[in-house]
C-alpha positions in Angstrom: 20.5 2.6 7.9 20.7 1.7 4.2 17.2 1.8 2.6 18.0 -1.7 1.0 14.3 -2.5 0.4 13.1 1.4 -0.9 15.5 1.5 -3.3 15.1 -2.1 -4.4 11.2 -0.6 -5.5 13.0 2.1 -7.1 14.9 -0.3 -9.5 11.6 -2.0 -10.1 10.2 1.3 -11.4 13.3 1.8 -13.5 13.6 -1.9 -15.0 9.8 -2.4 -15.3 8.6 1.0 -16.2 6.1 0.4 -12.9 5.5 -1.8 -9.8 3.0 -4.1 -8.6 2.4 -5.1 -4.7 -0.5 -7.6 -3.3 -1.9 -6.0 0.3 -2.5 -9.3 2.7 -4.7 -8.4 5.4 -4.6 -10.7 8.4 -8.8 -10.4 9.3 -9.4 -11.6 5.6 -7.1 -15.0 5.2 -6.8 -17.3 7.7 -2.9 -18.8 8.5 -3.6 -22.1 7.0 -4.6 -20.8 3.8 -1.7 -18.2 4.0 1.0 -20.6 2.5 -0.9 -21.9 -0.3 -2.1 -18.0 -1.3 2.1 -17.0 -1.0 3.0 -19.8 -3.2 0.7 -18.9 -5.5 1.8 -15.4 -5.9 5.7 -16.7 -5.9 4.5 -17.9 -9.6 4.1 -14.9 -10.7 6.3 -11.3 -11.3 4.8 -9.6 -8.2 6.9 -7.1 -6.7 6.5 -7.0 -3.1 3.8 -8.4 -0.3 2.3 -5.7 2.2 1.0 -7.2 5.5 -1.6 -4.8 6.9 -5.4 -3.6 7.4 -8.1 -1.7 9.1 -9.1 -3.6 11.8 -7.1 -6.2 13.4 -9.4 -9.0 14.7 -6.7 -11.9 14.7 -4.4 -11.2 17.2 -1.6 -13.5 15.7 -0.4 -10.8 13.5 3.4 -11.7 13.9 2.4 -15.3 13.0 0.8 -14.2 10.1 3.9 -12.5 8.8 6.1 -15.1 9.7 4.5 -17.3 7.8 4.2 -15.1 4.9 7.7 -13.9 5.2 9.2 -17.9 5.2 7.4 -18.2 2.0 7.8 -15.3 0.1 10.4 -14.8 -2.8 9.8 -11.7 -3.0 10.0 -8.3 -0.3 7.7 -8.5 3.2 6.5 -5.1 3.6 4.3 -4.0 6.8 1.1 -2.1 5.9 0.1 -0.9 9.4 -3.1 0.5 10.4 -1.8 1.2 14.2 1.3 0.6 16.1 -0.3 -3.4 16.9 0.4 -4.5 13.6 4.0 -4.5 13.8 6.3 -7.1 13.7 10.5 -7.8 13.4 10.0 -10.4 10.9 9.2 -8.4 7.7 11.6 -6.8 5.7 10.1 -3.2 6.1 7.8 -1.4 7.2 5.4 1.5 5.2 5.8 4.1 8.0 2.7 6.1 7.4 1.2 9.4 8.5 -3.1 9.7 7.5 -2.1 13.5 5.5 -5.5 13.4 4.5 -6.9 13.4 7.9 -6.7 15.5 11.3 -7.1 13.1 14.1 -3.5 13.3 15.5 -3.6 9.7 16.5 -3.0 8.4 12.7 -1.0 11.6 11.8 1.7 11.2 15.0 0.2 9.6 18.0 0.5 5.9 16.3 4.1 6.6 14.5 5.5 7.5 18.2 4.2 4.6 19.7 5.8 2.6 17.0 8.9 4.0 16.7 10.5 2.3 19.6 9.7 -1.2 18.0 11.1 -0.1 15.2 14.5 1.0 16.3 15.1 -1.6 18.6 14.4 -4.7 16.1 16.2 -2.6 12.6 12.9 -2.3 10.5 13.6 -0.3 7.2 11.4 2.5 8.0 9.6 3.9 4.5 8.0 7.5 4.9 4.9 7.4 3.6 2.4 10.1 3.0 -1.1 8.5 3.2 -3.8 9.9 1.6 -7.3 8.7 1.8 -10.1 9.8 -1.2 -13.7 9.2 -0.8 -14.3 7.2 -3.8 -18.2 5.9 -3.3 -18.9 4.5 0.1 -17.3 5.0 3.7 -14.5 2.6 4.0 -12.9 0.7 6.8 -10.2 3.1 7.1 -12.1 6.3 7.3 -14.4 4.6 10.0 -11.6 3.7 12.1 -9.6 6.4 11.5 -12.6 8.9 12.2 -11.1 11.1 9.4 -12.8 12.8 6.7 -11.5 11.5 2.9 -10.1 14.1 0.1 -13.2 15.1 -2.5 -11.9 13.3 -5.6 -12.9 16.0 -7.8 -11.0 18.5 -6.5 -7.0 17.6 -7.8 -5.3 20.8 -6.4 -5.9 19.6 -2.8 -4.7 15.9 -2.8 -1.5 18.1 -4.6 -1.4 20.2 -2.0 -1.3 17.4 0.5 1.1 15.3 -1.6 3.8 18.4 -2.0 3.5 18.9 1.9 4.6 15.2 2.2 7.2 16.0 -0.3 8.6 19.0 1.5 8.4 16.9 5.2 10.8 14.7 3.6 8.9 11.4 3.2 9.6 8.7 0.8 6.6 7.9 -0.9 3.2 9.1 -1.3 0.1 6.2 -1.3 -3.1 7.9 -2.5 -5.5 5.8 -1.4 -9.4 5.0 -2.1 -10.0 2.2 0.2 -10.5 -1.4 0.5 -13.9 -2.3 -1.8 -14.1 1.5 -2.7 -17.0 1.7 -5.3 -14.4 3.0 -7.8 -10.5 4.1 -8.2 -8.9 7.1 -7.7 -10.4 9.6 -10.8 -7.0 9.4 -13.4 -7.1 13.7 -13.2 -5.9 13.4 -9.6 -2.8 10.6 -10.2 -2.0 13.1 -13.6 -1.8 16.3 -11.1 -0.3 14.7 -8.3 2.8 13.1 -10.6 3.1 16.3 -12.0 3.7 18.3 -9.1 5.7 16.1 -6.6 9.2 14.3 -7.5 8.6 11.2 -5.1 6.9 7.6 -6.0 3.2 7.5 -6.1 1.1 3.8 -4.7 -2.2 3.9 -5.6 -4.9 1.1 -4.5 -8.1 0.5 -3.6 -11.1 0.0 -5.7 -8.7 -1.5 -8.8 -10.5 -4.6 -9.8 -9.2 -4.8 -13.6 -5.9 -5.1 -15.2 -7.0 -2.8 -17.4 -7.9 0.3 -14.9 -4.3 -0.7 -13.3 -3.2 0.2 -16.7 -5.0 3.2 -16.8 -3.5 4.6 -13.3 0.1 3.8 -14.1 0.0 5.9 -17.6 -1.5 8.3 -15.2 1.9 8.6 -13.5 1.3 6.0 -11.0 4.9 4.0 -10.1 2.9 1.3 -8.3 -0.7 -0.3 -8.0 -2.0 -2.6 -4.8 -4.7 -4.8 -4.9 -6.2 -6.7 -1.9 -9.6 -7.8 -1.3 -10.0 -9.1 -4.7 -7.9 -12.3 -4.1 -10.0 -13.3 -1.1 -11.9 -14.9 -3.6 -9.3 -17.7 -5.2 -10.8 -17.6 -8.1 -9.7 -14.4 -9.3 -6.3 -15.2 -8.5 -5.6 -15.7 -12.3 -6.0 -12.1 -12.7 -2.3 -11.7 -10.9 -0.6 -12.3 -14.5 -3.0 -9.9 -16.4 -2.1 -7.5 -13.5 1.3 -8.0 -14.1 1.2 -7.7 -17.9 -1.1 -4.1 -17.6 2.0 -2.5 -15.0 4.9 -3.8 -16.1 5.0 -2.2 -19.4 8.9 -2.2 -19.6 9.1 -5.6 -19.9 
């Protein structure tokens, strides 16, 4: 299968010197405010939508990216945090493995469940090498998970982690510090981790200003995701600044 929508983000790297996705999470944004929030971001120069989290408390989660996916200009991209978040409607799917982690269920149990699904309804499968950091406070997805996070201040083991995604073939490595982490991924670790591996880095969590996206991309970052910080509308004005910090090519 063609990987139309992986090597569409690739061109966005290329073009735009970086990326920039928005993470919806179904237990945060009900469906009747899901329209007006797509809408919103079709204004702007985002690059793609990811559809996942955690927990999943609404069990409409196909609804949810239907909606999303029959508003959205821009590429539907699932963001699973088990094999019950899936659905045929988006455009792809981030097919993750927890690296960081040694609880089988999020390194294989989850992906073999999924796979199936998958295969039968012609999702554009992304291999994604997903590693959690403990950046401040225990997150949702090291509770669920019941995984311990990296240390952030030791780089040469999220590289060692990264190059072992690298070397398992996968498509993308997301260094992650969790939804409302206290703080970012240190810029030391993005620096040694783009230096060592030859495959696209996402980072997110804990990102709350344009100008520490800024920061992570001349880090070697190729893409930055924030979430949680649009459940509150107001902020949503920060999506252009976002845009003007990561896409420095334009």
């Amino acid at each position: 299968m063609e990987k139309q929508i992986y090597n569409y983000l690739n061109s966005v790297v290329d073009n735009k010197g970086a990326g920039y996705l928005i993470l919806i999470d179904p237990d945060t944004r009900r469906p009747s405010e899901l329209k007006n929030f797509v809408n919103k971001i079709n204004q702007y120069e985002v690059d793609g939508i990811l559809i996942g989290g955690s927990l999943l408390m609404d069990s409409e989660f196909d609804q949810t990216v239907e909606i999303v996916k029959s508003e959205s200009e821009i590429p539907v991209i699932l963001f699973p945090g088990s094999a019950q978040q899936l659905s045929a409607k988006a455009d792809a799917i981030l097919y993750m493995s927890l690296l960081s982690g040694r609880n089988s269920r999020y390194l294989i149990e989850e992906q073999v469940t999924s796979a199936p699904f998958i295969k039968k309804n012609n999702i554009e499968a992304i291999s994604t090498g997903y590693i959690l950091f403990n950046c401040g406070k225990t997150t949702t997805v090291e509770f669920v998970s019941n995984t311990r996070p990296l240390p952030p201040h030791k780089p040469e083991i999220a590289v060692s982690h990264a190059l072992a995604a690298q070397y398992m073939g996968m498509d993308l490595i997301y260094l992650e510090a969790g939804s409302g982490a206290d703080r970012h991924i240190p810029q030391e670790v993005i620096q040694q981790v783009n230096k060592f591996i030859d495959i696209p880095i996402i980072t997110g969590g804990g990102i709350r200003q344009p100008s520490q996206a800024q920061e992570i991309i001349q880090s070697g970052s190729d893409f930055i995701v924030t979430g949680n910080i649009f459940d509150d509308d107001s902020n949503s004005k920060l999506i252009d600044e976002f845009i003007n910090s990561i896409h420095y090519k334009n």
